[in-house]
LUMZANU-703320 format. One line per field, with one value per residue: residue number from 1; residue in one letter; x, y, z of N, C-alpha, C in turn. Coordinates in nm, 3 decimals, decimal comma. Atoms other than C-alpha are relative to their C-alpha. Last residue first. Layout:
N
seq <- NUM; ...
type <- a; ...
n.c1 <- X; ...
n.c2 <- Y; ...
n.c3 <- Z; ...
ca.c1 <- X; ...
ca.c2 <- Y; ...
ca.c3 <- Z; ...
c.c1 <- X; ...
c.c2 <- Y; ...
c.c3 <- Z; ...
//
This chain:
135
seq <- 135; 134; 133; 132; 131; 130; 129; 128; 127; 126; 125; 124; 123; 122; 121; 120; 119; 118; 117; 116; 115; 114; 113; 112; 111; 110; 109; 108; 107; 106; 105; 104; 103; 102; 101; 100; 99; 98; 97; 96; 95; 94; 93; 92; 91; 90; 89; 88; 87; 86; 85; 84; 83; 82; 81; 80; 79; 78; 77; 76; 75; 74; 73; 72; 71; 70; 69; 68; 67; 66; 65; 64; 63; 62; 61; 60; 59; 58; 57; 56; 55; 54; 53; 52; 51; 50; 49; 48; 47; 46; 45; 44; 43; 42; 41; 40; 39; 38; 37; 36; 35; 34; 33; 32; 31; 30; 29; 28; 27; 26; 25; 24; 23; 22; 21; 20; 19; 18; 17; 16; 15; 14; 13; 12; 11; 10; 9; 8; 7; 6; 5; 4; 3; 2; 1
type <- x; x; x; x; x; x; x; x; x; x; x; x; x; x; x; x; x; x; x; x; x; x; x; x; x; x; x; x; x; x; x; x; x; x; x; x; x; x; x; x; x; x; x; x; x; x; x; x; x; x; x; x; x; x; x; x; x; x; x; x; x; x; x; x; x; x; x; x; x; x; x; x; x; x; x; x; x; x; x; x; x; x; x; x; x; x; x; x; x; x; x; x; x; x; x; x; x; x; x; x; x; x; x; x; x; x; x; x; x; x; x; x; x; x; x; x; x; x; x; x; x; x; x; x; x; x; x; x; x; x; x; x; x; x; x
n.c1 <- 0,105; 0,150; -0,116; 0,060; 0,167; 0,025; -0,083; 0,061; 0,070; -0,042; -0,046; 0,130; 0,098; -0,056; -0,018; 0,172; 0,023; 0,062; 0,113; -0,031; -0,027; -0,047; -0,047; 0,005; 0,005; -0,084; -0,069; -0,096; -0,141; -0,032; 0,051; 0,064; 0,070; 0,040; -0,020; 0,164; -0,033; -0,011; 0,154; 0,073; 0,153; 0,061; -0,042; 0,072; 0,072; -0,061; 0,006; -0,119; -0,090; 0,013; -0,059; -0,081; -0,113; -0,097; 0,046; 0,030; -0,119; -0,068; 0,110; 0,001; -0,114; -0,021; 0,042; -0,086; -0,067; 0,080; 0,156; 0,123; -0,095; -0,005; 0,120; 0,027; -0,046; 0,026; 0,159; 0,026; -0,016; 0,159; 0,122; -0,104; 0,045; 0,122; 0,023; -0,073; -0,102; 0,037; 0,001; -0,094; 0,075; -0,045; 0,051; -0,023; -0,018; -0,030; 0,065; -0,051; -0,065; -0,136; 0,035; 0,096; -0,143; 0,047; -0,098; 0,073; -0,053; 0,018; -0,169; -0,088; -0,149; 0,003; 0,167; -0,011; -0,091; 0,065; 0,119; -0,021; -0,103; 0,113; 0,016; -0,084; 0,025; 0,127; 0,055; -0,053; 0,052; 0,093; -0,023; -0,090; 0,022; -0,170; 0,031; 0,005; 0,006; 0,056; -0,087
n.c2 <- -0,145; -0,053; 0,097; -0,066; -0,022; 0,101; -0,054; -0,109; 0,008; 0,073; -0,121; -0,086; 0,084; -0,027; -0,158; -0,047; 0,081; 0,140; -0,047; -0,099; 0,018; -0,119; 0,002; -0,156; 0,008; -0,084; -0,090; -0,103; 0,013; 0,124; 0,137; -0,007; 0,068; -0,013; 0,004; 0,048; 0,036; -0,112; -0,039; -0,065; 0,090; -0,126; -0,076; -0,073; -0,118; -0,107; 0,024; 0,038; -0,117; -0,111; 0,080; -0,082; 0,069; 0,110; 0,083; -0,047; 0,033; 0,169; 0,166; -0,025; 0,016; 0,192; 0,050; 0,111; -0,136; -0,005; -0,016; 0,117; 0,125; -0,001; -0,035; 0,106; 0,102; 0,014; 0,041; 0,174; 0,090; 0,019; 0,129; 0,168; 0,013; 0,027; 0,117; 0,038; -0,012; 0,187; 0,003; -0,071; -0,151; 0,013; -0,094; 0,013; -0,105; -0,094; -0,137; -0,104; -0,048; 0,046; 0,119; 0,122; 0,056; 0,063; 0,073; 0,070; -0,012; 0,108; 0,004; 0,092; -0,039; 0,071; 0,010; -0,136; -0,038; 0,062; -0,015; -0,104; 0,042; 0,022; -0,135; -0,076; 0,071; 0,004; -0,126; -0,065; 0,103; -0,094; -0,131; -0,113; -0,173; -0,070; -0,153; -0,042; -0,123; -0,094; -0,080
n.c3 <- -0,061; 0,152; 0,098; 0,111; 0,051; 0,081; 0,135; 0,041; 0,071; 0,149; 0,094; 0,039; 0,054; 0,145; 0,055; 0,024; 0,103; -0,047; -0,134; -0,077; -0,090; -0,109; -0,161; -0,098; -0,154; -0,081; 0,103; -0,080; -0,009; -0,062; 0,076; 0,131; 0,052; 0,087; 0,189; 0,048; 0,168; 0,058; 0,051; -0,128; -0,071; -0,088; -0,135; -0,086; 0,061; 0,078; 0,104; 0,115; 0,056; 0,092; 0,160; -0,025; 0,126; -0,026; -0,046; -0,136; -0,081; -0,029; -0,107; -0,170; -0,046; 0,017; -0,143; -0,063; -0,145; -0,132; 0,051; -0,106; 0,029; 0,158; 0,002; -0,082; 0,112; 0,090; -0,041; -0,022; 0,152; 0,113; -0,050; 0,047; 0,081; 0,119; -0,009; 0,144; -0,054; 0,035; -0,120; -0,151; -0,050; -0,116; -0,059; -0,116; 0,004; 0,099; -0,017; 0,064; -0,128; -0,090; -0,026; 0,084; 0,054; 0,074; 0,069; 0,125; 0,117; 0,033; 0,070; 0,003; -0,060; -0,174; -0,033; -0,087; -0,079; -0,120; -0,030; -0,027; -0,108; -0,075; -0,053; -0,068; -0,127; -0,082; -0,034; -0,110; -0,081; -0,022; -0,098; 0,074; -0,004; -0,020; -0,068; -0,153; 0,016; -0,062; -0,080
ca.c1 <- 10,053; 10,155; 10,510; 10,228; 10,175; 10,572; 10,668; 10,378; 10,526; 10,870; 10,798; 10,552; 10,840; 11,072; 10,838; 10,757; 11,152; 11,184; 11,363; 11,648; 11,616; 11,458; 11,441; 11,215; 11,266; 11,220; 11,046; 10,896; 10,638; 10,250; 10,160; 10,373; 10,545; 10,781; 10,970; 10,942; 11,296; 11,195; 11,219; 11,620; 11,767; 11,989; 12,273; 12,190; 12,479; 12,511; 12,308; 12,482; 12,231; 11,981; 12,144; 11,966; 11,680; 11,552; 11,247; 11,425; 11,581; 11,301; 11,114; 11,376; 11,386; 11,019; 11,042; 11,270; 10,982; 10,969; 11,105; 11,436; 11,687; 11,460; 11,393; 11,752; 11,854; 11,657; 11,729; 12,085; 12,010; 11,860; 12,147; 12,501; 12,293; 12,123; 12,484; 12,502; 12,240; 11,932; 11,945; 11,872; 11,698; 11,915; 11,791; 11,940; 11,899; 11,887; 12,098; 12,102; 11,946; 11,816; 11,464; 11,606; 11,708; 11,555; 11,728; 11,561; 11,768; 11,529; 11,514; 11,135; 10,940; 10,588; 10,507; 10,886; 10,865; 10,557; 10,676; 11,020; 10,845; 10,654; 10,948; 11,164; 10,881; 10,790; 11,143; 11,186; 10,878; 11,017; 11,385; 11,203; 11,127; 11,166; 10,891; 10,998; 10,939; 10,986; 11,098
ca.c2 <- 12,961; 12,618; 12,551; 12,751; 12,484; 12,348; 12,676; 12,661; 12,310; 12,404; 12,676; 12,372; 12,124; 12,399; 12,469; 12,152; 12,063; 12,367; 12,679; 12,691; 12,427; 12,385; 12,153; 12,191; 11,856; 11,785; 11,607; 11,330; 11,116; 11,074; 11,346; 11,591; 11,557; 11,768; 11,615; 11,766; 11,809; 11,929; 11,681; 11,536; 11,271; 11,555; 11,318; 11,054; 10,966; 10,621; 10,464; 10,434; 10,632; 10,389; 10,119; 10,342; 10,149; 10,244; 10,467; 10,782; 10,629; 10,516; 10,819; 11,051; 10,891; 10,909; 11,312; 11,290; 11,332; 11,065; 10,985; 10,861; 11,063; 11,402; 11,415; 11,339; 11,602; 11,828; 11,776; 11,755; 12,133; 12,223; 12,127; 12,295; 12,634; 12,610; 12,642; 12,981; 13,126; 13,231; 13,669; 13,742; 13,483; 13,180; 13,125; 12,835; 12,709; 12,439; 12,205; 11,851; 11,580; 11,384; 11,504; 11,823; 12,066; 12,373; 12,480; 12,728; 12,864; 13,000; 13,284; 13,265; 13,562; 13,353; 13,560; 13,589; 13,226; 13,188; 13,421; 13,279; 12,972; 13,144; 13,320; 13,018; 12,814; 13,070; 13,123; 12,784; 12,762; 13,058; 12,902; 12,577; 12,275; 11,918; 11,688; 11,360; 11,150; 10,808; 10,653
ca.c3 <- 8,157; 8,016; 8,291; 8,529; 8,734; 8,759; 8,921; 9,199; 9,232; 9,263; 9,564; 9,736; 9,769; 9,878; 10,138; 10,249; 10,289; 10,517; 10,347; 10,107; 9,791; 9,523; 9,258; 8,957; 8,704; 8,309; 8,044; 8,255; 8,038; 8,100; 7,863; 8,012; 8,367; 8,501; 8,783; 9,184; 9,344; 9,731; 9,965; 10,004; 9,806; 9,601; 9,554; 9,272; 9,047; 9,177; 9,473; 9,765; 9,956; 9,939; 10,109; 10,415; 10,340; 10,718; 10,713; 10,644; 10,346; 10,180; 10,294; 10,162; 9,835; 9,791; 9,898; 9,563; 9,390; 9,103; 8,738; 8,971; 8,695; 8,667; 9,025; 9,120; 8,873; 9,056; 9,404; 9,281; 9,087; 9,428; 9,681; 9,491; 9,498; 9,787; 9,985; 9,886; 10,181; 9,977; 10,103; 9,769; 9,519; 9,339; 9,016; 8,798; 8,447; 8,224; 8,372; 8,292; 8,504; 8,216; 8,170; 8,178; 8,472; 8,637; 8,977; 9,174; 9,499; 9,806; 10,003; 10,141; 10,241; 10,170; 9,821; 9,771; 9,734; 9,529; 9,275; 9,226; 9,134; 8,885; 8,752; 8,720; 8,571; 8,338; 8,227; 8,168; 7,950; 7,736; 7,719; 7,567; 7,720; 7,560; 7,445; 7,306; 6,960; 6,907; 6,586
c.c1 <- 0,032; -0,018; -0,167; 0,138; 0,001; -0,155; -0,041; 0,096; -0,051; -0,157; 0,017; 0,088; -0,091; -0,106; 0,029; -0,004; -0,147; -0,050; -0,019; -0,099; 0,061; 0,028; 0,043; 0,107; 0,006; 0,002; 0,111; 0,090; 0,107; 0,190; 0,074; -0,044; -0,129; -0,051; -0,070; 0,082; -0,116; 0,067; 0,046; -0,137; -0,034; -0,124; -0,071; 0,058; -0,120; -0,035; 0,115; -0,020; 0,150; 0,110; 0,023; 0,103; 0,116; 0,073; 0,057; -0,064; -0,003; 0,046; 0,057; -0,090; 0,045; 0,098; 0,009; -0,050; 0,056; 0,022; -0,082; -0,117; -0,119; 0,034; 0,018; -0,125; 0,006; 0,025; -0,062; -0,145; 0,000; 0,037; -0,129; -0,138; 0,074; 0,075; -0,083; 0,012; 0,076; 0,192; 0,020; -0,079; 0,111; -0,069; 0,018; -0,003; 0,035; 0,034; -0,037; -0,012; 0,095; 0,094; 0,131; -0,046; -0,131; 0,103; -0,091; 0,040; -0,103; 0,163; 0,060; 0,095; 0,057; 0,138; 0,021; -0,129; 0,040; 0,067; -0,068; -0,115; 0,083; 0,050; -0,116; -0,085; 0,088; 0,001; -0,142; -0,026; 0,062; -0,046; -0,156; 0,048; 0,030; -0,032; 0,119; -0,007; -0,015; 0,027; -0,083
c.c2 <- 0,075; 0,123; 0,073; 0,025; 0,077; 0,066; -0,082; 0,010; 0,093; -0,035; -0,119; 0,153; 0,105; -0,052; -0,002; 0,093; -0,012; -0,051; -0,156; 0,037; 0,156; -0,023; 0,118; -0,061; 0,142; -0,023; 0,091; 0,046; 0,130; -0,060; -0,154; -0,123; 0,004; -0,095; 0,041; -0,001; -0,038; 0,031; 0,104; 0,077; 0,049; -0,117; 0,087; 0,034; 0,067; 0,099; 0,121; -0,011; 0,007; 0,095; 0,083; -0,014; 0,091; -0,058; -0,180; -0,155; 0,007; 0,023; -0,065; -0,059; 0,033; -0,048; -0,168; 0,002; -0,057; 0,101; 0,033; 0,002; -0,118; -0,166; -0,072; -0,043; -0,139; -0,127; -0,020; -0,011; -0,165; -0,059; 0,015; -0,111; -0,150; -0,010; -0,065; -0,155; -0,108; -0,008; -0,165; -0,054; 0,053; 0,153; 0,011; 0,146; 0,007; 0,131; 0,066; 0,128; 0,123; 0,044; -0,104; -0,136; -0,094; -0,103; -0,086; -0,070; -0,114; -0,003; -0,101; 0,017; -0,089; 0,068; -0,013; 0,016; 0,089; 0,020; -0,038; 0,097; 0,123; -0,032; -0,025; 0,162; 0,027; -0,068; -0,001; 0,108; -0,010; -0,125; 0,044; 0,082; 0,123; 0,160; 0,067; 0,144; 0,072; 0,136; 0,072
c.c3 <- -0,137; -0,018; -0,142; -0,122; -0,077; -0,073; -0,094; -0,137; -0,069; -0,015; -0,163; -0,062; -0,025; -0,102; -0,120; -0,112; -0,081; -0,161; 0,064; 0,118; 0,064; 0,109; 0,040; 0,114; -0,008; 0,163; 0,067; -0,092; 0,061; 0,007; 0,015; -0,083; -0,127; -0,083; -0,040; -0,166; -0,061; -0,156; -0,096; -0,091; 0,051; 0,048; 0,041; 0,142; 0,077; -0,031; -0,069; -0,116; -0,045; -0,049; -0,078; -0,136; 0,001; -0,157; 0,029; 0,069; 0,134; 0,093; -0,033; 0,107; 0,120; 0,082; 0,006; 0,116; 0,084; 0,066; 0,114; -0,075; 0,047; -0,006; -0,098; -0,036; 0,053; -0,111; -0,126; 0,040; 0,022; -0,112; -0,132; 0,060; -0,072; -0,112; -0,095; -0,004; -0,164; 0,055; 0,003; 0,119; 0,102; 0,061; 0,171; 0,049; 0,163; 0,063; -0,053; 0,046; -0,040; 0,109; 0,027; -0,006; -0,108; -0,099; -0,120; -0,082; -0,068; -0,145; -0,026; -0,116; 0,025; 0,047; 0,171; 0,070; 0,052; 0,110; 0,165; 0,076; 0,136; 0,184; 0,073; 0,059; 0,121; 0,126; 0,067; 0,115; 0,138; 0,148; 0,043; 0,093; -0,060; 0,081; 0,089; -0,006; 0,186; 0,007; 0,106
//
C-alpha cells in the first residue's frame, strides 16, 4: 500500500503567514490560496486593500498547480506561445503565473497560488510561503 504526505493546519499556517510576510514586505495586496495535492481548498488569505477578484484567481492558480504537478507559468508559456488548444483543457482555470506546487520527497502534496500583483510577484509571494512549509 502506498503511503502519502498531507499538510497539517500548522504547515498551512506557516505557509499562509510566510507568504503573507513577503507581500506586505514589498507593499503588495495579494490573495493566498493553499490547496491539496488535488486542488482542494485548504485555506485562503486575502490581505487588505487585495481587490476581490484575487479571490476566485489564486485558489484556480492553485488547484491548477496541484492538478498539472507543475507551475502554472508552464501553462502560460504553452499558451502564450501559440497552443492555445490549451485552454480547453478540463477543470483547469487558473493558467496564469503564480500557482507554485508543494513538493516533498519528489511527490506534490499541495499548491500556493496567489494572485494580485504582477505575475512575478505572485510567483515569488507563494514561493517565500512554500520555503518555510518546514520552518
Amino acid at each position: 500500500m502506498q503511503q502519502k504526505t498531507v499538510l497539517d493546519l500548522n504547515q498551512v499556517n506557516r505557509i499562509l503567514d510566510a507568504a503573507q510576510r513577503e507581500a506586505e514586505a514589498n507593499g503588495w495586496a495579494v490573495t493566498i490560496a493553499v490547496t491539496d495535492d488535488g486542488g482542494h481548498l485548504l485555506a485562503l488569505r486575502r490581505l487588505d486593500g487585495c481587490a476581490p477578484m484575487a479571490c476566485y484567481v489564486a485558489p484556480e492558480k492553485a488547484r491548477s498547480a496541484a492538478l498539472g504537478r507543475r507551475e502554472t507559468q508552464a501553462f502560460e508559456d504553452m499558451i502564450n506561445d501559440g497552443r492555445t488548444a490549451f485552454l480547453s483543457a478540463p477543470v483547469l482555470k487558473g493558467l496564469l503565473t503564480g500557482g507554485i506546487p508543494v513538493v516533498h520527497e519528489g511527490q506534490v502534496i499541495a499548491a500556493v497560488g496567489v494572485s494580485g500583483v504582477k505575475p512575478e510577484q505572485d510567483a515569488q509571494v507563494a514561493r517565500a510561503g512554500i520555503a518555510a512549509m518546514n520552518g
